[in-house]
C-alpha positions as CSV (number, residue, x, y, z in Angstrom):
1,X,-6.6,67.4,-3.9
2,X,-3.8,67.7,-6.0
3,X,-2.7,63.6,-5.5
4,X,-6.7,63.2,-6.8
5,X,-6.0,65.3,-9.9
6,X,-2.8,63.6,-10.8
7,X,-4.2,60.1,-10.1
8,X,-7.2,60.9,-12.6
9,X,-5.0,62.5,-15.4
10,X,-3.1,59.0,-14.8
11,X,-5.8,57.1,-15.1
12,X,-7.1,59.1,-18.5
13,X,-3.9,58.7,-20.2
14,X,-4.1,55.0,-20.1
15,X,-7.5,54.9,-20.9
16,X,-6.9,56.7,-23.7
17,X,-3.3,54.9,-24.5
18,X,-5.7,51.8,-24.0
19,X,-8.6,53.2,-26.6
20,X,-5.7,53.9,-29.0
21,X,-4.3,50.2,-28.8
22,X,-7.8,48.8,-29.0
23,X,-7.8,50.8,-32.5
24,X,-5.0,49.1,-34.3
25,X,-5.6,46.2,-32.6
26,X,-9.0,45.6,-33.1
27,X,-8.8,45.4,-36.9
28,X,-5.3,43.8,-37.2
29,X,-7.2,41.1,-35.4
30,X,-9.8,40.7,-38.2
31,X,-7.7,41.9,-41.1
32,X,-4.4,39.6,-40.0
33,X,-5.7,36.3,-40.2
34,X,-8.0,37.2,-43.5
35,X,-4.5,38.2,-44.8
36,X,-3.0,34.9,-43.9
37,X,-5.7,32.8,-44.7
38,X,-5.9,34.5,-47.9
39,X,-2.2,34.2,-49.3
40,X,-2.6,30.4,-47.9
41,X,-5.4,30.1,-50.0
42,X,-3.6,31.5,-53.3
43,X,-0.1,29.6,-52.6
44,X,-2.3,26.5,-52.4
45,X,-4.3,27.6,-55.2
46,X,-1.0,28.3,-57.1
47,X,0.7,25.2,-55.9
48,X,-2.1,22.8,-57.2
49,X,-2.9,24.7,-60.5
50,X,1.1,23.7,-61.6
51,X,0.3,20.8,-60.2
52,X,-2.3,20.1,-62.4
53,X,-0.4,21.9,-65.6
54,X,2.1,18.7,-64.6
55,X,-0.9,16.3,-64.7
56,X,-2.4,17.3,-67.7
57,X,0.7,18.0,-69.7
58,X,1.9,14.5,-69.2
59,X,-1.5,13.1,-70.3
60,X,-1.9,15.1,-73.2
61,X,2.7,14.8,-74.3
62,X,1.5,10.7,-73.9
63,X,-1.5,10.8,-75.8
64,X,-0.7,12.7,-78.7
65,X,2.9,10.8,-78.7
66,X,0.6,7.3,-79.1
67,X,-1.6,8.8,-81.7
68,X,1.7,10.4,-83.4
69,X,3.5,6.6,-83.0
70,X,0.0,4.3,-84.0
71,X,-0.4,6.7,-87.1
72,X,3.4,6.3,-88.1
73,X,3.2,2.5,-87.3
74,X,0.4,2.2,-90.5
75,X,2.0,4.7,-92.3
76,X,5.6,2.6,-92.1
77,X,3.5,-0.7,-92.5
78,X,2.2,-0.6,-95.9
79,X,5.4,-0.2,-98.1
80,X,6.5,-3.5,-96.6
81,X,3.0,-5.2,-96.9
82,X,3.5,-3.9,-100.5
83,X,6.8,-5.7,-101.1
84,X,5.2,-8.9,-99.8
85,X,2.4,-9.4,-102.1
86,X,4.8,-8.9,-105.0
87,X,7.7,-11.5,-103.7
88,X,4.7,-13.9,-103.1
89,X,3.1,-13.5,-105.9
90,X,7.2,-14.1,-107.6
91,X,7.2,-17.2,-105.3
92,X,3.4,-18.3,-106.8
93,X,4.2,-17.6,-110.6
94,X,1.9,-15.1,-110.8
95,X,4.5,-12.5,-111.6
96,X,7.8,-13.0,-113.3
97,X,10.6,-11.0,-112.6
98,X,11.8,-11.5,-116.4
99,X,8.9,-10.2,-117.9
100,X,9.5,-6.5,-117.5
101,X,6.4,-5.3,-119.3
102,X,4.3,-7.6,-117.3
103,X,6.1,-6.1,-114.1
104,X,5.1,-2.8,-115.8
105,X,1.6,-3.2,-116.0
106,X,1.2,-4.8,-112.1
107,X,2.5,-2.0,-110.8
108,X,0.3,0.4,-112.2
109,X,-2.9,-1.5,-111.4
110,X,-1.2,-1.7,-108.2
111,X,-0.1,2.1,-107.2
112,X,-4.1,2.6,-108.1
113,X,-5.5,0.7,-104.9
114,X,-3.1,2.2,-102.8
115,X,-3.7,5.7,-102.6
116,X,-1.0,6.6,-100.5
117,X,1.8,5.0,-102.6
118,X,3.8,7.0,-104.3
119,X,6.6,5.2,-105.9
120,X,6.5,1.3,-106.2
121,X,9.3,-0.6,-108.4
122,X,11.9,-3.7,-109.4
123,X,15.2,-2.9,-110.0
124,X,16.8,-6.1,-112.0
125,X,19.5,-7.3,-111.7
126,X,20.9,-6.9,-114.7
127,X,20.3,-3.0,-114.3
128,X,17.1,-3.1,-115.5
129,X,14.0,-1.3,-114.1
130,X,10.2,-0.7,-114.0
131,X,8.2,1.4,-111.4
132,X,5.0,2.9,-111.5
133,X,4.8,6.7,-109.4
134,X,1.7,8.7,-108.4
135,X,2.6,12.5,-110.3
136,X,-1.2,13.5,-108.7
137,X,-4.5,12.8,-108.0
138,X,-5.1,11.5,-111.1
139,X,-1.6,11.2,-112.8
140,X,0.7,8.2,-113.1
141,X,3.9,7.9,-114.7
142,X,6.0,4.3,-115.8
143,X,9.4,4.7,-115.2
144,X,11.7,2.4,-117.4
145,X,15.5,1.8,-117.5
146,X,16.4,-0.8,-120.5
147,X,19.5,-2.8,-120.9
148,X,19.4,-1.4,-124.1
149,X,19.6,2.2,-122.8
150,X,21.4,1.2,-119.7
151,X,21.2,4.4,-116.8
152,X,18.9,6.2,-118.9
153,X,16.0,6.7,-117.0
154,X,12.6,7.6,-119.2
155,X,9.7,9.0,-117.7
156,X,6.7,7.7,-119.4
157,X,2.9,9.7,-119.0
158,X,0.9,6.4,-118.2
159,X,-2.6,6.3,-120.0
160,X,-5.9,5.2,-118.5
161,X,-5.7,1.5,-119.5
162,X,-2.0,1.4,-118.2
163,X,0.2,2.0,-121.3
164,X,2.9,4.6,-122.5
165,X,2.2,8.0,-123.9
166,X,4.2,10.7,-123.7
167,X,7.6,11.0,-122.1
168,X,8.0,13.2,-119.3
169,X,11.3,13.1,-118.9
170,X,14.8,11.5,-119.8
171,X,17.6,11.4,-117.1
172,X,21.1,9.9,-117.3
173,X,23.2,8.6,-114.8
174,X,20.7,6.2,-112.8
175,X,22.2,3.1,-112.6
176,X,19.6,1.6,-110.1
177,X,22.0,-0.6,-108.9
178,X,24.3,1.9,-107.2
179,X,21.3,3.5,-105.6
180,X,20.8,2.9,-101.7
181,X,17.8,1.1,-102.1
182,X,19.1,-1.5,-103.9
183,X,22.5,-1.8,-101.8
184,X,20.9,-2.2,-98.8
185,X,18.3,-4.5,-100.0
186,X,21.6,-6.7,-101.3
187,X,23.2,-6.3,-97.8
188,X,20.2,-7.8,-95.8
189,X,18.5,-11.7,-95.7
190,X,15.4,-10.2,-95.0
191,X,12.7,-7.5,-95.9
192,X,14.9,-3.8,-94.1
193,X,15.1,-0.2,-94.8
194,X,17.2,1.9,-97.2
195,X,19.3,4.4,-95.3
196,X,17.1,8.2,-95.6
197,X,18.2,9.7,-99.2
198,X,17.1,12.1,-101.5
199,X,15.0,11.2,-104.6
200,X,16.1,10.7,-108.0
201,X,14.1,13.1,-109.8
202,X,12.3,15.1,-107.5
203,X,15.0,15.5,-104.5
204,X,12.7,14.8,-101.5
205,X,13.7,12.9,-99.0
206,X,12.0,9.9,-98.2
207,X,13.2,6.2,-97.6
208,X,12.5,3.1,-98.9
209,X,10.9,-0.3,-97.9
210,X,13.2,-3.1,-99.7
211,X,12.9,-7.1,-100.4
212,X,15.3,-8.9,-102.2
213,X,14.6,-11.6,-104.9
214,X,16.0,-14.7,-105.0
215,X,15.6,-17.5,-107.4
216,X,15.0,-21.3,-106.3
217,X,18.6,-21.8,-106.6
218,X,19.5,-18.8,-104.4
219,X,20.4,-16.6,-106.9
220,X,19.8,-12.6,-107.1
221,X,17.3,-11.6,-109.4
222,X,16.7,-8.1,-108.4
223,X,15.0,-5.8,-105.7
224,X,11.8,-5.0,-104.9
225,X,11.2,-1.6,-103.5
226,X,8.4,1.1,-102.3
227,X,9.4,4.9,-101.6
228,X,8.5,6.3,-98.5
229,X,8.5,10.1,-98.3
230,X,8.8,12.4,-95.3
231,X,6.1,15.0,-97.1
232,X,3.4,12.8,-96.3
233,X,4.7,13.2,-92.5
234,X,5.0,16.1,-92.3
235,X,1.1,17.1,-93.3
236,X,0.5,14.9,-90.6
237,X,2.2,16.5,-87.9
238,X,1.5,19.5,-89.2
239,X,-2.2,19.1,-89.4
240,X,-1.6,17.4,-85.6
241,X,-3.6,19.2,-82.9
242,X,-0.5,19.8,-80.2
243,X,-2.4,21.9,-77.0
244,X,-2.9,25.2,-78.9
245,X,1.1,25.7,-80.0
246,X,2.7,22.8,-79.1
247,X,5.1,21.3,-81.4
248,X,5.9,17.4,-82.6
249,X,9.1,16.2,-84.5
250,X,10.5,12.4,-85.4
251,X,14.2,12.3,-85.4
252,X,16.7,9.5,-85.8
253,X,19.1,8.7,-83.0
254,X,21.8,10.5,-84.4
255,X,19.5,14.1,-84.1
256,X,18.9,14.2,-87.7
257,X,15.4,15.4,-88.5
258,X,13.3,13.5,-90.3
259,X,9.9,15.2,-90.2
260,X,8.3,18.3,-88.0
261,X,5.1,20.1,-87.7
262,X,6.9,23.1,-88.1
263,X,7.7,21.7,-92.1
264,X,10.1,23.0,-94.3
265,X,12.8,22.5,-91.2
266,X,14.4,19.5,-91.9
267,X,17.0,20.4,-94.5
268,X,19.0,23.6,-94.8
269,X,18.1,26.8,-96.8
270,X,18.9,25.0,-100.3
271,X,17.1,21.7,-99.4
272,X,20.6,20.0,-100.1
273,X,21.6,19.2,-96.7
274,X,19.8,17.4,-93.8
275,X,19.7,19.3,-90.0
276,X,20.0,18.2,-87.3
277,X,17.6,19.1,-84.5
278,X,20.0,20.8,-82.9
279,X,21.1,23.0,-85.7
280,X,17.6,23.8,-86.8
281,X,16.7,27.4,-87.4
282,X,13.5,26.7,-85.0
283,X,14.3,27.9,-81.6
284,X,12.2,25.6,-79.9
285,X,13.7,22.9,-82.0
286,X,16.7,24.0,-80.5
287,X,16.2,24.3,-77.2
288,X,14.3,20.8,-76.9
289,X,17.7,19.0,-78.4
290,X,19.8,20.9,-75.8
291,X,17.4,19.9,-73.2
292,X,16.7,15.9,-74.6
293,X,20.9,15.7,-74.6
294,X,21.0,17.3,-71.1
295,X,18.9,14.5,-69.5
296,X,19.8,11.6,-71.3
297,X,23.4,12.6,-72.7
298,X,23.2,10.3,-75.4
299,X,19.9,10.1,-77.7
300,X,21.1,6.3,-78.9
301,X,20.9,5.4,-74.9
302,X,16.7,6.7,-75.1
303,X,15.0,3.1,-74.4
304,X,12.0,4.3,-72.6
305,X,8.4,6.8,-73.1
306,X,9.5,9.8,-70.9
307,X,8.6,12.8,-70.0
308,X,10.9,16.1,-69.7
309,X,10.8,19.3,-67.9
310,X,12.7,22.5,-69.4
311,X,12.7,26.1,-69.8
312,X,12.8,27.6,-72.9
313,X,11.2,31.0,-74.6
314,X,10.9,32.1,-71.4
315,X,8.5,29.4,-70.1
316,X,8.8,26.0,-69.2
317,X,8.1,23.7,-71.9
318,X,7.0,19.8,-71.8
319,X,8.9,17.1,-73.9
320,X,7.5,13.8,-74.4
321,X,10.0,11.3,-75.8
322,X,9.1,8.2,-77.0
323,X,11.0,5.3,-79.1
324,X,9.8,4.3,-82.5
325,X,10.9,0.8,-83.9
326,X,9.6,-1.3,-86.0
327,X,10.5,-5.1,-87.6
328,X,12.6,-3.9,-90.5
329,X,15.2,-2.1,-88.6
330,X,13.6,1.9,-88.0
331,X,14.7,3.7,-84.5
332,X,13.7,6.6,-84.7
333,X,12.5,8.8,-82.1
334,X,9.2,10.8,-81.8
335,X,9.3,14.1,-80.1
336,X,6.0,16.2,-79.0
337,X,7.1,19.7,-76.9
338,X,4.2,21.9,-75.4
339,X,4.8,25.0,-73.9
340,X,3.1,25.5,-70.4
341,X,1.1,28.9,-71.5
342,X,-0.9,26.4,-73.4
343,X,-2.2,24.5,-69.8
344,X,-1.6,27.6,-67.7
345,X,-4.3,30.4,-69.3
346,X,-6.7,28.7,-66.7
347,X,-4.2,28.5,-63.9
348,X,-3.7,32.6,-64.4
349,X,-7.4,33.6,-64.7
350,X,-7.8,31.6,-61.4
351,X,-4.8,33.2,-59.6
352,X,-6.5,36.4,-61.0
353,X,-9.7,36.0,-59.4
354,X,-8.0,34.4,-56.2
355,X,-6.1,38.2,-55.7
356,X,-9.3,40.1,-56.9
357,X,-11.0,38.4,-54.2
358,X,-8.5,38.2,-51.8
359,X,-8.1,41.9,-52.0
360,X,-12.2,42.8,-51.9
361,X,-12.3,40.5,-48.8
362,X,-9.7,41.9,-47.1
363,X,-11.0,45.3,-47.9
364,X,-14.6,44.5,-46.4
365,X,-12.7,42.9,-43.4
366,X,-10.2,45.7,-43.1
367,X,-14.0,48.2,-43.4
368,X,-15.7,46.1,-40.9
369,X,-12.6,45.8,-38.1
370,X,-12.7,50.0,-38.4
371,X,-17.0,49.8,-37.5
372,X,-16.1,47.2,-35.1
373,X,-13.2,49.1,-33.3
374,X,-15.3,52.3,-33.5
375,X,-18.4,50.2,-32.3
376,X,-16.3,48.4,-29.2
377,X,-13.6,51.6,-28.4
378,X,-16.3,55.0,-28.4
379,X,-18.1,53.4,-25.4
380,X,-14.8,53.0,-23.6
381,X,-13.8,56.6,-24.3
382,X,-17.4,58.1,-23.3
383,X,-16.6,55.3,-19.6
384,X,-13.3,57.0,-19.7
385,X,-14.2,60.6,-19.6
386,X,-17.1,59.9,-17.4
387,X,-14.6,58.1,-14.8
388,X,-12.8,61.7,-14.8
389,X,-16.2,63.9,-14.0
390,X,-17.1,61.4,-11.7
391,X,-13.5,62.0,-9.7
392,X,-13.9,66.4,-10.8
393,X,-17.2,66.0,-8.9
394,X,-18.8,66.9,-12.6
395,X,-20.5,63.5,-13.4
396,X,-23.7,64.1,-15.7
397,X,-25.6,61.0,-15.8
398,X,-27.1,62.0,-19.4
399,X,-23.9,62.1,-20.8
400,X,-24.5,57.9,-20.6
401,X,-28.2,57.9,-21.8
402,X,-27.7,56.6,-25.3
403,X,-25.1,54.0,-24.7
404,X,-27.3,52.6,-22.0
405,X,-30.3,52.4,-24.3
406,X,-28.3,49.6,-25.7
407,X,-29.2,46.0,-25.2
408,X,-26.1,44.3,-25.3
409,X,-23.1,43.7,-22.5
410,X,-21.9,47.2,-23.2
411,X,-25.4,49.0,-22.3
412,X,-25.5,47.0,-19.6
413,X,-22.0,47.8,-18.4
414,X,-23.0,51.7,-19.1
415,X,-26.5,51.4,-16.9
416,X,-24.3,49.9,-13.9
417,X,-21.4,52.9,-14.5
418,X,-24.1,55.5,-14.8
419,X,-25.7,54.3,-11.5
420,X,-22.3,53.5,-9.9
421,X,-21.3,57.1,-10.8
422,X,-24.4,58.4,-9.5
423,X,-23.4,56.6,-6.3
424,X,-20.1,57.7,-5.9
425,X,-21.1,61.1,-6.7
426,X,-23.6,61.1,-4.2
427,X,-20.9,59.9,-1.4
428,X,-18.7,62.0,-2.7
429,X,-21.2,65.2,-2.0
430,X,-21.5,63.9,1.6
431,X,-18.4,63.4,2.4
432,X,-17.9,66.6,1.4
433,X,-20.6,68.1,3.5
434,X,-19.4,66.1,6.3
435,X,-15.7,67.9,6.1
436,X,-17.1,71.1,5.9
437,X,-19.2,70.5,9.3
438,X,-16.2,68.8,10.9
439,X,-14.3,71.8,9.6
440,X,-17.2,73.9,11.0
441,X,-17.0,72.6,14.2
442,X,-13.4,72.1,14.6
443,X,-13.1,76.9,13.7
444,X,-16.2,77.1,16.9
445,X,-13.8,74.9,19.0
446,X,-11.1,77.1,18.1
447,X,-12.9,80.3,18.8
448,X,-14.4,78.6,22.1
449,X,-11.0,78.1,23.3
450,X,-9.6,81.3,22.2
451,X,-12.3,82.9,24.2
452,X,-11.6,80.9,27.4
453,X,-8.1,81.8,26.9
454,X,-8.4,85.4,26.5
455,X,-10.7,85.4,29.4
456,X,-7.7,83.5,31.6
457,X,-5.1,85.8,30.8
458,X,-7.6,88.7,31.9
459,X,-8.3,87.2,34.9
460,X,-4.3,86.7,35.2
461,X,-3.8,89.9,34.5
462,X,-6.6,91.3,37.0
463,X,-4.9,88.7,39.5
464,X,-1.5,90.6,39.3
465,X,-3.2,94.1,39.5
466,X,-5.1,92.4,43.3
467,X,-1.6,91.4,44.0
468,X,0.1,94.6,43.5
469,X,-2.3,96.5,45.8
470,X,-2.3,94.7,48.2
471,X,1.7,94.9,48.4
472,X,1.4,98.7,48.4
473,X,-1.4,99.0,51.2
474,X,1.0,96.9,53.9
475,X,-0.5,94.0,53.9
């Protein structure tokens, strides 16, 4: 009996270690690969959202580089289209160098049908000069050096039909001559650039498109010349859509800065001195020279539209370099840096809703393992503890009712225990009745044969009493 009792508190434990188990491992099973499936899901999500930051960086760098080089192509084109009307128009007779006032009055009917002009002149040989300047919308001056007033420069307030009225200004010292305009126009066969220099009057930098002119017999007759300046450049980047805070620069190849959206950068605090990109008080400036010299090592060696990765700000940023050159001798090089927070808002809200979903699916899966495990692990425990009344001899078939009202494997399973208990408890009673009638019979047996034994030993005992008398009467 005791072997039975130990044998069913055996079998209990496991069940129960077993019902335990089946708990953990029940929604571990569910929750596990939702987990796995999940964080896949969001690394991949992840993965292909920079991917796609990548993508869209290096089509919108490229794009806005193009629009940035296409605008700067016109922009650079005119000056020298300029220059070539007038030297034809020289080679024609239709305009005579010699004829100052009549050089005079072209320009200013000129400077009018080319709104973006601001400064178109002839610097003579003999140190003359005449130029007509845009001062406004709707202001012109005539600027005038005489070889009778040699490097005094007067500053003439041009009227409506093109003649003097009042002077604006008088400055000495410009001998037009010495300036590096007309030096590099000198130096060159052909239509080039000045080196980048500062104005005359009004300091800004700018540069200028320059033709030398020649007489029939080869000799100089002066320099033709239209200014170019870097203001107009930089209300165009800095009117340039760049992502939402992305910013563009054109630099020459020595890093000098020669315009940026981010405008009033290009010189130092004074406006005397130029900067170089890598000296610039912008700190994105900054950090995009370090990061243009760290991939090509040289910015003269840039031949090629290319794209670079870098972290700056605390972000990584994208660089588009491209080359600028043109017939007359520019090489500069325009810049256009984007930071990736302008491509990745949309990358974060979708990592957002990826771990907002992630975590409500994983809740309702974690939820749903718990039901099932209940669901799958009560019936077990109710088999369990019915397996023990069944070996106590205490099996109550009701104690299986609603579990076998179910439909499924389970009730199924319970309606075949239930009867199989019923069974076993029903052998189990007669077996029982059959020891105890085998254990009745087996105590009559016993008293049978004590009974014949007694009555032996008294028939022993009366057949030594015979024998004795019979001793004593002589026999």
């Amino acid at each position: 009996m005791s072997r039975s009792c130990d044998r069913a508190a055996r079998r209990a434990e496991k069940m129960v270690k077993l019902a335990l188990s089946l708990k953990r491992t029940i929604p571990l099973l569910v929750v596990v690969p939702l987990l796995a499936a999940t964080s896949l899901t969001g690394w991949l999500a992840l993965r292909s959202g920079r991917k796609t930051v990548d993508v869209l960086s290096e089509e919108l760098t490229a794009k806005v580089a193009a629009h940035v080089a296409d605008n700067l192509a016109t922009y650079v084109r005119r000056p020298h289209q300029i220059n070539q009307l007038n030297a034809e128009a020289i080679r024609l007779g239709q305009l005579n160098p010699s004829r100052l006032d009549q050089l005079e009055t072209h320009f200013w009917q000129q400077i009018q049908y080319f709104p973006s002009t601001q400064y178109l002149y002839f610097g003579a040989a003999d140190g003359s000069f005449r130029g007509a300047e845009r001062l406004g919308a709707n202001q012109l001056a005539l600027n005038v050096v005489d070889r009778s007033q040699p490097e005094q420069l007067v500053r003439y307030l041009a009227s409506s039909n093109g003649g003097r009225t009042s002077i604006l200004d008088e400055q000495s010292g410009y001998e037009p001559r010495q300036r590096p305009w007309y030096r590099a126009a000198i130096q060159s066969d052909t239509p080039t650039w000045s080196e980048i220099y500062p104005d005359f009057n009004s300091q800004r930098l700018g540069i200028t498109a320059v033709q030398a002119i020649h007489s029939t017999d080869g000799r100089l007759l002066g320099v033709l010349g239209v200014d170019l300046f870097f203001e107009g450049l930089e209300g165009f980047l800095g009117n340039l859509q760049v992502g939402r805070s992305g910013q563009a620069y054109i630099i020459e190849r020595d890093g000098l800065l020669i315009a940026s959206s981010n405008q009033g950068m290009t010189t130092d605090s004074e406006g005397e001195a130029r900067l170089s990109i890598a000296d610039s008080p912008d700190l994105l400036a900054k950090a995009t020279a370090e990061a243009l010299i760290a991939a090509s090592g040289d910015l003269s060696l840039i031949g090629d539209n290319r794209q670079v990765t870098f972290r700056a700000l605390g972000q990584r940023q994208f660089l588009r370099v491209r080359p600028f050159t043109d017939a007359y001798g520019l090489d500069w090089l325009i810049l256009i840096v984007v930071p990736e927070q302008d491509f990745g808002a949309g990358l974060r809200t979708q990592v957002i809703w990826t771990a907002i979903l992630g975590g409500l699916t994983l809740g309702i899966a974690s939820a749903i393992g718990i039901a099932i495990s209940r669901w799958l692990v009560r019936p077990i425990a109710r088999f369990n503890q019915a397996a023990s009344e069944i070996e106590a001899q205490a099996f109550d078939p009701e104690s299986l009712d609603d579990i076998a009202a179910r439909d499924d494997e389970v009730g199924e399973f319970a309606r075949v225990f239930r009867e199989m208990g019923l069974a076993i408890d029903d052998r189990q009673a007669m077996l029982d009745m059959q020891i105890r009638d085998l254990s009745d019979q087996e105590s009559s047996a016993e008293t049978k044969h004590e009974a014949v034994r007694q009555q032996l030993l008294r028939l022993r005992d009366r057949a030594r009493d015979l024998q004795a008398t019979l001793k004593t009467d002589g026999f």
